[in-house]
MDTraj code that builds the backbone (N, CA, C; nanometers):
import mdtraj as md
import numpy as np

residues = "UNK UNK UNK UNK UNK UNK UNK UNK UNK UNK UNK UNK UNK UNK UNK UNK UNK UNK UNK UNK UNK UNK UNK UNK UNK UNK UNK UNK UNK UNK UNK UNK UNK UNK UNK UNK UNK UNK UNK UNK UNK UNK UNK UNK UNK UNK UNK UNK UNK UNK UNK UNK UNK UNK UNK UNK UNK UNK UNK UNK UNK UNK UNK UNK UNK UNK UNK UNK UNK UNK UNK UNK UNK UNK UNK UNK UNK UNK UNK UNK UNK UNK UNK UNK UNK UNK UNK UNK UNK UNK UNK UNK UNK UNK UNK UNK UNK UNK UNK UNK UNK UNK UNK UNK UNK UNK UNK UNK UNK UNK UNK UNK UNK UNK UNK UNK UNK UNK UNK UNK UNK UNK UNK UNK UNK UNK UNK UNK UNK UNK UNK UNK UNK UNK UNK UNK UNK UNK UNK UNK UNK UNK UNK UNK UNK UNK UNK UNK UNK UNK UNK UNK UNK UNK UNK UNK UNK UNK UNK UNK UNK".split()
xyz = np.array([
    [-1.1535, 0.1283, 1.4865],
    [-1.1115, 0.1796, 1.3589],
    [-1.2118, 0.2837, 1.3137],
    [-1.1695, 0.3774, 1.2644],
    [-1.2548, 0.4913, 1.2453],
    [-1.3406, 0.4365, 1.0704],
    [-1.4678, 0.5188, 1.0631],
    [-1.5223, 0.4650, 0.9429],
    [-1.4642, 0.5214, 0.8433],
    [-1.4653, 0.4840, 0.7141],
    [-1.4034, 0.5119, 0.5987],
    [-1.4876, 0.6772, 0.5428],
    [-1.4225, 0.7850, 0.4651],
    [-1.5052, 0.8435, 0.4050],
    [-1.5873, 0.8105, 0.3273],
    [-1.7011, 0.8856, 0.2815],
    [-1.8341, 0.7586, 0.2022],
    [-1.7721, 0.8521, 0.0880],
    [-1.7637, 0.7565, -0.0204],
    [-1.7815, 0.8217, -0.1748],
    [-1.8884, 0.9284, -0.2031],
    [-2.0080, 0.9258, -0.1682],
    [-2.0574, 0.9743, -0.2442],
    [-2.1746, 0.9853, -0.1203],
    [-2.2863, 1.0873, -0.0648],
    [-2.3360, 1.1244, -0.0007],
    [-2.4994, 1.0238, -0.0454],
    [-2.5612, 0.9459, -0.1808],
    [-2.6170, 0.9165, -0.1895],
    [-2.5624, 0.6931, -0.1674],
    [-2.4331, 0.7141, -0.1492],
    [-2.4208, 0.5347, -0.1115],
    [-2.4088, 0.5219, 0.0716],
    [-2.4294, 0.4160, 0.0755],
    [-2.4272, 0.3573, 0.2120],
    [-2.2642, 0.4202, 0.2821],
    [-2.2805, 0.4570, 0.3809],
    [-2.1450, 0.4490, 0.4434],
    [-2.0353, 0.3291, 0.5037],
    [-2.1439, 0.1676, 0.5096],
    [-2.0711, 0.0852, 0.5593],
    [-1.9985, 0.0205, 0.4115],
    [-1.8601, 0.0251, 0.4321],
    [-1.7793, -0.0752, 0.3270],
    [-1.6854, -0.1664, 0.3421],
    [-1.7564, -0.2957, 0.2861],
    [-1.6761, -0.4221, 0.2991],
    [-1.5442, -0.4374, 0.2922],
    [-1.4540, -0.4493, 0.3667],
    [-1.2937, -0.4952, 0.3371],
    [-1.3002, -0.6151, 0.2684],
    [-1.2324, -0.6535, 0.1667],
    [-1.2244, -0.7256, 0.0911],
    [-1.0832, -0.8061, 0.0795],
    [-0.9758, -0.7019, 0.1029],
    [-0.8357, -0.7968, 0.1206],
    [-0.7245, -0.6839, 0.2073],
    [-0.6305, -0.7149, 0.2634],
    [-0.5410, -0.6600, 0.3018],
    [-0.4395, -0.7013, 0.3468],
    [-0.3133, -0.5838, 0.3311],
    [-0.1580, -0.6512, 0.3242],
    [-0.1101, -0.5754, 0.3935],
    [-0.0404, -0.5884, 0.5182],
    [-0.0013, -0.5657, 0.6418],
    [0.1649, -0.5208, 0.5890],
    [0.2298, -0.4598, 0.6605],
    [0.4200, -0.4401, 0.6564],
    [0.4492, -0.4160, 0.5063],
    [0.3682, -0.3548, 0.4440],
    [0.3916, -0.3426, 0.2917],
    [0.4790, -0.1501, 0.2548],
    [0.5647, -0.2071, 0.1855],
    [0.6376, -0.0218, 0.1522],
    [0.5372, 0.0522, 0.0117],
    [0.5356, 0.1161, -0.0103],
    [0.4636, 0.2146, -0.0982],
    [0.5530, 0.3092, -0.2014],
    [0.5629, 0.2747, -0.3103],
    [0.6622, 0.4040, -0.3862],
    [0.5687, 0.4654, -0.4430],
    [0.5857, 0.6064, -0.4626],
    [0.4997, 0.6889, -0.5686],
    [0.6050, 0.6677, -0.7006],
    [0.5855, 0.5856, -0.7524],
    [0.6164, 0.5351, -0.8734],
    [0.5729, 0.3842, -0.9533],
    [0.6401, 0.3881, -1.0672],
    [0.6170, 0.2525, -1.1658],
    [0.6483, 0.1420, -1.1309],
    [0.7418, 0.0976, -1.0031],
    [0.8193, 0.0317, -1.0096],
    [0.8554, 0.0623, -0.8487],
    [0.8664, -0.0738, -0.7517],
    [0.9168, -0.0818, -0.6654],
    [1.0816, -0.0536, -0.6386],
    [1.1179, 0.0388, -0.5804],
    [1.2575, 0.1170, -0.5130],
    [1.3564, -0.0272, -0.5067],
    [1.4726, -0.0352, -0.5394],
    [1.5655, -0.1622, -0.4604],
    [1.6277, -0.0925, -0.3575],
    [1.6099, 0.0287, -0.2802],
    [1.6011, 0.0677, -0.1175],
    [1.4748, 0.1275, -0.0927],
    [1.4796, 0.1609, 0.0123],
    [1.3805, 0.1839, 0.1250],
    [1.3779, 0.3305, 0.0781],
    [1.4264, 0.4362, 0.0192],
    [1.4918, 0.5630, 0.0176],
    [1.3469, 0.5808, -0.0626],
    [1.2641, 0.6767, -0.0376],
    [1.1340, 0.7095, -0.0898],
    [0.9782, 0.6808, -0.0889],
    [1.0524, 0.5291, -0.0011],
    [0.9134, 0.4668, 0.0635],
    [0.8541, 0.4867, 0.1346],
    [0.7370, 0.4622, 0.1739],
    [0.6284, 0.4688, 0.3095],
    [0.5673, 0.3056, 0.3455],
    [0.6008, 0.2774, 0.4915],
    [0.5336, 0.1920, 0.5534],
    [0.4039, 0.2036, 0.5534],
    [0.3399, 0.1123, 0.5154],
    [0.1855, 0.1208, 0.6277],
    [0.0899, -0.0654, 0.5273],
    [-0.0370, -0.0059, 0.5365],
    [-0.1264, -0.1166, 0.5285],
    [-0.1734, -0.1098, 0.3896],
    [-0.1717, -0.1992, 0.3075],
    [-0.2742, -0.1865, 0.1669],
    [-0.4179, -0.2288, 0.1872],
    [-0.4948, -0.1564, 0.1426],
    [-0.6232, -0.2206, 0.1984],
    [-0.7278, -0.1713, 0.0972],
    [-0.7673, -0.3000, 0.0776],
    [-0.9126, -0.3053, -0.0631],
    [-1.0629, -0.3338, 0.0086],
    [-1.1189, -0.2682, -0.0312],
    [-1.2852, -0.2494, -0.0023],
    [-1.3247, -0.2771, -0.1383],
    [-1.4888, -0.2866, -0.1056],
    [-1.6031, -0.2671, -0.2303],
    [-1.5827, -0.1545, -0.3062],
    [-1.5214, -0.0383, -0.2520],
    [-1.5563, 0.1090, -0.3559],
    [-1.3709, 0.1397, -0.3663],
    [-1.3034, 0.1130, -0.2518],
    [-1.1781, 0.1808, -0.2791],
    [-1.0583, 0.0798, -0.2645],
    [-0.9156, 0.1458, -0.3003],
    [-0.7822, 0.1159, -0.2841],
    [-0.7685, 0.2447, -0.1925],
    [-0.7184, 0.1587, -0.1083],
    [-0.6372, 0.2633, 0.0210],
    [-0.5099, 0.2192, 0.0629],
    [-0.4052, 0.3122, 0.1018],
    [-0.2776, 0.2768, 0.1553],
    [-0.2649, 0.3759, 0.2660],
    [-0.3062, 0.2630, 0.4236],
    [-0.2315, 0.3649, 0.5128],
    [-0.1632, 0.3687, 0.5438],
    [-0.0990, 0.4890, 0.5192],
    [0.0373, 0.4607, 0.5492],
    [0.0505, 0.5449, 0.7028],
    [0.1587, 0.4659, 0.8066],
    [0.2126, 0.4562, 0.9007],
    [0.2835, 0.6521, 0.9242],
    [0.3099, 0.7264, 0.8174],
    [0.3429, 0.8247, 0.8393],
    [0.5392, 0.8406, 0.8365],
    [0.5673, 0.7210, 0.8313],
    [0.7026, 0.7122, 0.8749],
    [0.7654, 0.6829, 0.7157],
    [0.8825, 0.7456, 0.6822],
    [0.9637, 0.6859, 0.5316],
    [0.9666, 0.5577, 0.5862],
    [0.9493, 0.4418, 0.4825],
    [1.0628, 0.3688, 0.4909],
    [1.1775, 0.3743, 0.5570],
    [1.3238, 0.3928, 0.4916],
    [1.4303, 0.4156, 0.5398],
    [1.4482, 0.4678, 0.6516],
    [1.3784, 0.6003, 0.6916],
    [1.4191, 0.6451, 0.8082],
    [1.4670, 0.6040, 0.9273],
    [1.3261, 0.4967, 0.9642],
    [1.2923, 0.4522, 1.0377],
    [1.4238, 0.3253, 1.0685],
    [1.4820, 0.2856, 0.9290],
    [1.5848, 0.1799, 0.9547],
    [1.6996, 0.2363, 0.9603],
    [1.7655, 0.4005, 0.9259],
    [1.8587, 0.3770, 0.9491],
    [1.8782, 0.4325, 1.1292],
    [1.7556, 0.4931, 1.1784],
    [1.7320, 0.5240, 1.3092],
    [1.8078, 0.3974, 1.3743],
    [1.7231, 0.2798, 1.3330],
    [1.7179, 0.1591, 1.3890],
    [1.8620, 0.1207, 1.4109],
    [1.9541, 0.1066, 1.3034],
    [2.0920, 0.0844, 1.2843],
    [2.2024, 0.2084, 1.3141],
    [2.1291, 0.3284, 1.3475],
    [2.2247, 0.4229, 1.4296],
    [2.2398, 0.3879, 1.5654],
    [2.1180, 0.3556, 1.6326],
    [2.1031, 0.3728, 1.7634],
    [2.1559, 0.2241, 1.8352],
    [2.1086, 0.1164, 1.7499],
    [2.1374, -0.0228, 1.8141],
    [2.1777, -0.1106, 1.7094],
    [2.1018, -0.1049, 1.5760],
    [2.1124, -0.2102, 1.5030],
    [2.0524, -0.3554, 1.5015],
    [2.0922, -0.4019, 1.4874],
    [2.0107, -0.5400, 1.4599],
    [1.9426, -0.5634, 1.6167],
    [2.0019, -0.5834, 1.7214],
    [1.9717, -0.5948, 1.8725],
    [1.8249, -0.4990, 1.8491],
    [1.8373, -0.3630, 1.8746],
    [1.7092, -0.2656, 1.8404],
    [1.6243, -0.3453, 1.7808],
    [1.6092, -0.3783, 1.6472],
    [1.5471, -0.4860, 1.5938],
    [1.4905, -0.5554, 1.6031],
    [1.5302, -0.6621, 1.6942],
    [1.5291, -0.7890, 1.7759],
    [1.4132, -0.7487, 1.8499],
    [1.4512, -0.6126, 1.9269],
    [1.3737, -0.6007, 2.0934],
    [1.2035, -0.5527, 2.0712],
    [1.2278, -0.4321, 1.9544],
    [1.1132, -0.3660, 1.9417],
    [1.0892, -0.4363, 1.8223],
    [1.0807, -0.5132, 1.7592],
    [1.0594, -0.5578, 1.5886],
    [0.9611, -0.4821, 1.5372],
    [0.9276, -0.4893, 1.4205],
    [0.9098, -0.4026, 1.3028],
    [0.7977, -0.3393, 1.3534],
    [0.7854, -0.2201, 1.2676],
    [0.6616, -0.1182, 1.3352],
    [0.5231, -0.1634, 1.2787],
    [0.4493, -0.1671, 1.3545],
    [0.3261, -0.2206, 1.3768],
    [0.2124, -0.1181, 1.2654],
    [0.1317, -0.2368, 1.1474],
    [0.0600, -0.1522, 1.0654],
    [-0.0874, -0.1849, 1.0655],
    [-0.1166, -0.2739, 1.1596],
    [-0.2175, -0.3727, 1.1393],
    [-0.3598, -0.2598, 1.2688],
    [-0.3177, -0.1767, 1.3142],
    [-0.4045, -0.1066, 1.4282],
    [-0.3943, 0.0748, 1.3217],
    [-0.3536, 0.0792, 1.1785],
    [-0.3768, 0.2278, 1.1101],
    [-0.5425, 0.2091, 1.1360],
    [-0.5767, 0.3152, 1.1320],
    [-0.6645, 0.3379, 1.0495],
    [-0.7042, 0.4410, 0.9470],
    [-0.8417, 0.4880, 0.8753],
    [-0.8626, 0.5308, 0.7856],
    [-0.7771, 0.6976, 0.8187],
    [-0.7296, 0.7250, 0.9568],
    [-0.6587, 0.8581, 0.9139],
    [-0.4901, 0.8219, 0.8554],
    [-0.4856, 0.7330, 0.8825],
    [-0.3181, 0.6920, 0.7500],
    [-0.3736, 0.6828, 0.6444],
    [-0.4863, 0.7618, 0.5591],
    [-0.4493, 0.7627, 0.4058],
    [-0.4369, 0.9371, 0.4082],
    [-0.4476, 0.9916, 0.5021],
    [-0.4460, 1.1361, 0.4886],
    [-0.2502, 1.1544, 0.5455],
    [-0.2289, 1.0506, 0.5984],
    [-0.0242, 1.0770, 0.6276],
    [0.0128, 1.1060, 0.4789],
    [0.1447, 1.1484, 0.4965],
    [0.2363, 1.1350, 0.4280],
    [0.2769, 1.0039, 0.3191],
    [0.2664, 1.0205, 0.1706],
    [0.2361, 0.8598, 0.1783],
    [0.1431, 0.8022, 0.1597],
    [0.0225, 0.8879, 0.1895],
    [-0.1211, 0.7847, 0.1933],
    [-0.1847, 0.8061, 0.0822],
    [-0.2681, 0.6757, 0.0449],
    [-0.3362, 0.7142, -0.0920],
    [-0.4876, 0.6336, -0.0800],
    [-0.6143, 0.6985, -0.1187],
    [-0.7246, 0.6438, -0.1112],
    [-0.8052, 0.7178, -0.2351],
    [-0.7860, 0.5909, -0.2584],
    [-0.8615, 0.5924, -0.4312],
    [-0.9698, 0.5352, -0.4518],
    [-1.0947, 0.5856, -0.5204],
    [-1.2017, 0.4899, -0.5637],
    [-1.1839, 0.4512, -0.6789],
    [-1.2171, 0.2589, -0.6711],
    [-1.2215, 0.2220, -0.7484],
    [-1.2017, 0.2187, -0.9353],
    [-1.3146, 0.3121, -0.9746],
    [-1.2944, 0.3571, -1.1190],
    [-1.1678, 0.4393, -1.1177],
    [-1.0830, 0.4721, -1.0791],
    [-0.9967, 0.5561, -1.0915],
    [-0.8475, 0.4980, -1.1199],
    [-0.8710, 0.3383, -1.1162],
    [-0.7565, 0.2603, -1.1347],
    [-0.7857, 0.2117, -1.2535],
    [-0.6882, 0.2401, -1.3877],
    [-0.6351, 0.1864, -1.4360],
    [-0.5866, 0.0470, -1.5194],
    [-0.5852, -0.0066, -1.4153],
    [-0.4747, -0.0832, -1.4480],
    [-0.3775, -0.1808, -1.3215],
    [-0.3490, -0.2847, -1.2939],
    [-0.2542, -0.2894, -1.1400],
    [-0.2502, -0.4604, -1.2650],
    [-0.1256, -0.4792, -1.2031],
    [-0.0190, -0.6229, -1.2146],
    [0.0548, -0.6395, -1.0869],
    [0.0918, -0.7489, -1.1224],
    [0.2250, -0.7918, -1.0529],
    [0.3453, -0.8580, -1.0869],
    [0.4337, -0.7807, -1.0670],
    [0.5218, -0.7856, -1.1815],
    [0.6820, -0.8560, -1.0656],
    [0.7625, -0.9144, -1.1387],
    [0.8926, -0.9709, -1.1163],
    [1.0554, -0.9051, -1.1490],
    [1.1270, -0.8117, -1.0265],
    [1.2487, -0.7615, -1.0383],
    [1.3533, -0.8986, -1.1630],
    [1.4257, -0.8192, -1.1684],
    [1.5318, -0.9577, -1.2045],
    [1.6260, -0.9952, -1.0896],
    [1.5919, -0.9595, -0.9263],
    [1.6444, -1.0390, -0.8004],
    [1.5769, -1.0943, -0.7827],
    [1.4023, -1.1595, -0.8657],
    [1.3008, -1.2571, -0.8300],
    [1.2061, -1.1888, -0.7221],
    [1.2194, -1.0415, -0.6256],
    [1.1204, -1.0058, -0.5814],
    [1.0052, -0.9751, -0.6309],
    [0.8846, -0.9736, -0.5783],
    [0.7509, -0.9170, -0.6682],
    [0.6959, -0.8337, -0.6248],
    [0.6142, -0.7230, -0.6742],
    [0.5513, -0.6133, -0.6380],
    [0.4228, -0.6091, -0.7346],
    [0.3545, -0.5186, -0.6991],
    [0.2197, -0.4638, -0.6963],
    [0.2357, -0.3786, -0.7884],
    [0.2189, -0.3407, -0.8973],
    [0.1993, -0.2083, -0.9796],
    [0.0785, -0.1435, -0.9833],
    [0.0341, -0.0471, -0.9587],
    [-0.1263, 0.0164, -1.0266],
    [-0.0976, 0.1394, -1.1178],
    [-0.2038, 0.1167, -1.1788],
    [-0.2080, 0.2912, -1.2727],
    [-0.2946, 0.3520, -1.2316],
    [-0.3307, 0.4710, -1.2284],
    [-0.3384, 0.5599, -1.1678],
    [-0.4162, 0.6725, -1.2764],
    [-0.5867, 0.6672, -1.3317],
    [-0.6207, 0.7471, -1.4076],
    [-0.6162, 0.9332, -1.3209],
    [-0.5506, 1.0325, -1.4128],
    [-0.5846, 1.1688, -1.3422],
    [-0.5885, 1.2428, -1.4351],
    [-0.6825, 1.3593, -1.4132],
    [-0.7399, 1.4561, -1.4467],
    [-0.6575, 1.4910, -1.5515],
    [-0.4895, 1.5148, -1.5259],
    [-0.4315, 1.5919, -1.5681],
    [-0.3698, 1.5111, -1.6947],
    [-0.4254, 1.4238, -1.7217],
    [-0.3485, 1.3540, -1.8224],
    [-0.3397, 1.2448, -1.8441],
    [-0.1851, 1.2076, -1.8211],
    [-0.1090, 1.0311, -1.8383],
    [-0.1255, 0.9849, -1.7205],
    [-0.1351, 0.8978, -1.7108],
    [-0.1447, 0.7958, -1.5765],
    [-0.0245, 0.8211, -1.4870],
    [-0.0489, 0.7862, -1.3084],
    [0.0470, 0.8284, -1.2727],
    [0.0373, 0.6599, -1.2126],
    [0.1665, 0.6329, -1.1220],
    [0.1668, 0.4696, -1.1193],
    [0.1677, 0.4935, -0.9551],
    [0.1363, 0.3837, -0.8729],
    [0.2524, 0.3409, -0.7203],
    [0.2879, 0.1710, -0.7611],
    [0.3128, 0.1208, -0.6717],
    [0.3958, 0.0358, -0.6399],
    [0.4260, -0.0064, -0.4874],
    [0.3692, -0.1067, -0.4555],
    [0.3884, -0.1750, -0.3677],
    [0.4305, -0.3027, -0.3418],
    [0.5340, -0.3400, -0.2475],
    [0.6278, -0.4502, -0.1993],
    [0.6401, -0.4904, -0.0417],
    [0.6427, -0.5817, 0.0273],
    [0.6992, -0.6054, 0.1009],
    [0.8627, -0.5679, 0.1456],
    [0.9050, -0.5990, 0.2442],
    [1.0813, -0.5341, 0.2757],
    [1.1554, -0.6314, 0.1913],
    [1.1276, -0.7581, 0.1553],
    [1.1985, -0.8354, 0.0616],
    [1.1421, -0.9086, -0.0384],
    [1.0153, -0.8620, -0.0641],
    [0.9258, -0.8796, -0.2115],
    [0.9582, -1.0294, -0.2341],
    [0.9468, -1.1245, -0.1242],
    [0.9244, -1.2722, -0.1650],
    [0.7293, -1.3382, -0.1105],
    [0.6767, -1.2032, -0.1830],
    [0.5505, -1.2420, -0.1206],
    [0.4643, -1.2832, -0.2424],
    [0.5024, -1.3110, -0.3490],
    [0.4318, -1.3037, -0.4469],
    [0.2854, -1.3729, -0.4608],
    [0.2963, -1.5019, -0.4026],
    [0.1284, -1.5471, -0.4143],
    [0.0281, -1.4556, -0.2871],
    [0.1252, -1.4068, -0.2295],
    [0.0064, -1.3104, -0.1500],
    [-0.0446, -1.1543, -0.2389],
    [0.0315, -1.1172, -0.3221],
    [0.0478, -1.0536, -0.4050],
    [-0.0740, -1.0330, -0.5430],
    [-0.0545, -1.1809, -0.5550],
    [-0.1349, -1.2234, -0.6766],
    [-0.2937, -1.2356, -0.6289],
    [-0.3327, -1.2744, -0.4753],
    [-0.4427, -1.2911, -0.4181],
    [-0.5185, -1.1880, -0.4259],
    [-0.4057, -1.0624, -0.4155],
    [-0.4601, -0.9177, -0.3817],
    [-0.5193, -0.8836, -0.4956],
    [-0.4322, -0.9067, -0.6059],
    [-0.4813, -0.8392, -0.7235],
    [-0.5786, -0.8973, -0.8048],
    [-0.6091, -1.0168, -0.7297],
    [-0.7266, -1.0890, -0.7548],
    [-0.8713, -1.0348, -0.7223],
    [-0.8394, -0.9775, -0.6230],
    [-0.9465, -0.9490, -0.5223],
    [-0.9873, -0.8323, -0.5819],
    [-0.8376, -0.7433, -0.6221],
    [-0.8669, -0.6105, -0.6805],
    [-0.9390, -0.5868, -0.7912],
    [-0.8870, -0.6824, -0.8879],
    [-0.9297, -0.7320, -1.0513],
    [-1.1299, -0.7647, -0.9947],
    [-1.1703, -0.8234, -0.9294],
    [-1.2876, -0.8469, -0.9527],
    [-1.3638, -0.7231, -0.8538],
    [-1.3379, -0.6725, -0.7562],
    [-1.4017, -0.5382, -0.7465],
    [-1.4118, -0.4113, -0.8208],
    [-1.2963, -0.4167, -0.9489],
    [-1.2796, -0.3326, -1.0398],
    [-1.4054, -0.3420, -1.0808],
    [-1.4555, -0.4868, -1.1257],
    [-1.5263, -0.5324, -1.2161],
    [-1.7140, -0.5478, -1.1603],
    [-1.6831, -0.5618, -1.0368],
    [-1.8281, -0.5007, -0.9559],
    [-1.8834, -0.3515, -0.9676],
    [-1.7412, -0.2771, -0.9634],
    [-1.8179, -0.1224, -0.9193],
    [-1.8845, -0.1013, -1.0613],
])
top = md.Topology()
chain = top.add_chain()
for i, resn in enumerate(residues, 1):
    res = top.add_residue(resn, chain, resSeq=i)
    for name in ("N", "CA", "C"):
        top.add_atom(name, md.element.get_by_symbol(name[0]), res)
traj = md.Trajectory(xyz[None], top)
């Protein structure tokens, strides 16, 4: 795995992983998508200094309706889901990718659709103003206590840096 960029030329370059969530979609928005149509696959991943999302490079959707043009569920079956657990730090520079330090968040919950899925919210402090949000879910957002772990993890590194 390649090393992370260092924040800042006077801190250490080695940084602790602290939690991470594997097969997770990504919206650049408030609020997790009820399709795939805008999403990005890849890895959520919390350190000592940052929030990173690598993302896989691939939409969401694309990738499934490829899946269901060509074979469908069988396809599925043979090759199963695309693999997020071997990104490394160059999926926050894809399409999709986001690597944030720490102070720069906001804000993050986890919040409940009214189909009972759960997602990840963060806010998003920028330069330019109002907060901008993402949102992250699993493909069927029944992950919620893994969810809540994260933002556990997140909530008290907020509170370190």
């Amino acid at each position: 795995m390649a090393t992370p960029p260092p924040s800042s030329s006077a801190e250490s370059p080695i940084e602790c992983v602290l939690a991470t969530i594997d097969q997770i979609y990504c919206w650049h928005a408030r609020r997790a998508g009820f399709t795939l149509f805008g999403s990005h696959l890849g890895r959520l991943l919390l350190t000592d200094r940052r929030l990173a999302f690598l993302s896989s490079g691939n939409a969401g959707m694309a990738r499934g309706l490829v899946e269901n043009i060509v074979g469908g569920l069988p396809v599925q079956l043979l090759f199963g889901e695309s693999r997020t657990d071997a990104i490394d730090w160059d999926g926050a520079a894809e399409v999709g990718g986001l690597n944030l330090v720490l102070p720069r968040i906001v804000g993050a919950e986890v919040k409940r659709r009214f189909d009972f899925s759960s997602y990840l919210s963060v806010a998003i402090h920028t330069a330019a103003g109002p907060s901008r949000h993402v949102a992250f879910m699993s493909r069927l957002g029944f992950d919620r206590f893994e969810l809540l772990a994260f933002l556990d993890a997140l909530e008290r590194a907020r509170r370190a840096s």
